[in-house]
N, C-alpha and C positions, 0 to 999 in steps of 0.2 A: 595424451600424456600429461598434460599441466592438470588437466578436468580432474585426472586419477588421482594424482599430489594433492589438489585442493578438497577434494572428499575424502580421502584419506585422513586428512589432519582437521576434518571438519570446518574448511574453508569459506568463504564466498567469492565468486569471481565477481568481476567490475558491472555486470549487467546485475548480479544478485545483489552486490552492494546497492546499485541505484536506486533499485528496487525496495530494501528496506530502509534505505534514507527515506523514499519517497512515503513508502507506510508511517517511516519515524514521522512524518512531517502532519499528515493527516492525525494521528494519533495525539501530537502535541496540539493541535488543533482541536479536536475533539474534545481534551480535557483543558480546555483555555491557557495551553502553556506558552503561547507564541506571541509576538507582538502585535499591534491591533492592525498594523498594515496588513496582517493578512488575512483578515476575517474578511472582507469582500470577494478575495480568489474561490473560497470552498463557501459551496452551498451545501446543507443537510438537505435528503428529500424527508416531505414531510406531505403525508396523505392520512386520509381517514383508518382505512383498510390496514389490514395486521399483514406486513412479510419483511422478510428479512432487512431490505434497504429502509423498510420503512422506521427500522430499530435502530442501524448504522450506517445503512447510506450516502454519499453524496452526489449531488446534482452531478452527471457528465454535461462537458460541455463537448461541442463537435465543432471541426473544422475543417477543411477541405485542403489545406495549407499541408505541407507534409512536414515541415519545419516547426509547425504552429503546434500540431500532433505530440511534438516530444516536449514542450513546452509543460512546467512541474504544474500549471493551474489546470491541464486536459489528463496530462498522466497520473496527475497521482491519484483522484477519482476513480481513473478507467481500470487502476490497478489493485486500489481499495475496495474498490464493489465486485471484484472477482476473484479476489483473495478468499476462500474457503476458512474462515478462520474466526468464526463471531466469538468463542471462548477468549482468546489472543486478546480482539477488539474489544474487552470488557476488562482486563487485565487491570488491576493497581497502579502498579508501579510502569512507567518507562521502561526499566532493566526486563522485566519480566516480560513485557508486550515482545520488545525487539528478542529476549531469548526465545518465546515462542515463535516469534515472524521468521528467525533463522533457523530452526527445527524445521518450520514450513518450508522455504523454500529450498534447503538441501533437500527434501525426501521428494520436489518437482524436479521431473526430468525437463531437461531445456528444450527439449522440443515444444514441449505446449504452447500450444496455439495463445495460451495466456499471456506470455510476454508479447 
């Protein structure tokens, strides 16, 4: 019933919002917008070879902690590198990145295994 309401009015629920904070966060990151505390949490991968991460990537870190797992320096990597959306991740502006990210993640159904 709520799900209906919030796609209807082109919504995001509380898991979607987190989700694009967490994109917003990497993305201000990427383009140096964030303070410098945070430039040790997000690694870029960075290899010889030409693919996708190796253009926009960040290092995943792993942990066995289930706590540790939702923690924004494991999550937002694990959700940035699986995000389908390299156009988005080249984007100008801020406004435009997050309008794109939220076009993306209404048209994912929640079930996927992605979140």
């Amino acid at each position: 019933a709520c799900q209906a309401i919030l796609f209807k009015h082109g919504l995001l629920n509380i898991l979607e919002l987190n989700i694009l904070q967490n994109l917003t966060l990497l993305y201000k990151h990427q383009h140096n917008m964030l303070p410098q505390v945070f430039t040790p949490l997000f690694q870029r991968v960075e290899h010889r070879y030409s693919s996708r991460l190796s253009q926009f990537g960040y290092r995943e870190n792993s942990s066995s902690y289930s706590k540790r797992k939702q923690s924004i320096a494991i999550r937002a990597p694990y959700l940035w590198n699986r995000t389908n959306c390299n156009e988005a991740q080249k984007s100008l502006t801020l406004t435009s990145f997050q309008r794109e990210m939220k076009t993306f993640l209404l048209q994912q159904p929640m079930s996927t295994s992605l979140w």
